[in-house]
N, C-alpha and C positions, 0 to 999 in steps of 0.2 A: 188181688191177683192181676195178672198182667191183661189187657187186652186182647192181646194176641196168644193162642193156646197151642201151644206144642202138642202136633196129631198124637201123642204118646200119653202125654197127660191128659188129652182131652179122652183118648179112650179108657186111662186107669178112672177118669172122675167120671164118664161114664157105667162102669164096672161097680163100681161103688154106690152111685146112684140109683143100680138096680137092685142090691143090696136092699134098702131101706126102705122098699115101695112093700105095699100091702100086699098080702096074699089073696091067689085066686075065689071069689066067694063062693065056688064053688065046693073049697077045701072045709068048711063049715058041716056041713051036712055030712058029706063023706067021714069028716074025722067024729064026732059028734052025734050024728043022729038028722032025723028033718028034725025032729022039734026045738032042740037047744040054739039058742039064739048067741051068738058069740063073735064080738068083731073079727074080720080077717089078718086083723094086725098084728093079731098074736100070733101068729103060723110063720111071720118071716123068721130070716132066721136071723139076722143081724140088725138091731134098732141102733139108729144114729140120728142126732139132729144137727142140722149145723150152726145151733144156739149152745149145746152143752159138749158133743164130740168134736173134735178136728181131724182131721184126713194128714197122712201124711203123703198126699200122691203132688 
């Protein structure tokens, strides 16, 4: 990618970046229970890495 980010695509790769991040762990408990132990990673709602997906922004 270029050096220099076009404020457009820096906000769509933004956008997207938020996407991918873990859910709040507080959404564990809430969805589940206290006692079930369960990463938060499952709760996002779009999983992407940038070793197996590619973006098209």
């Amino acid at each position: 990618m270029a050096r220099y980010k076009h404020p457009s695509r820096k906000k769509r790769l933004a956008r997207i970046r938020k996407q991918t991040r873990w859910a709040p762990f507080w959404t564990v408990p809430k969805i589940y229970g206290k006692t079930r132990r369960i990463h938060p990673g499952r709760h996002t709602k779009l999983k992407r890495s940038w070793r197996r997906t590619k973006t098209k922004a």
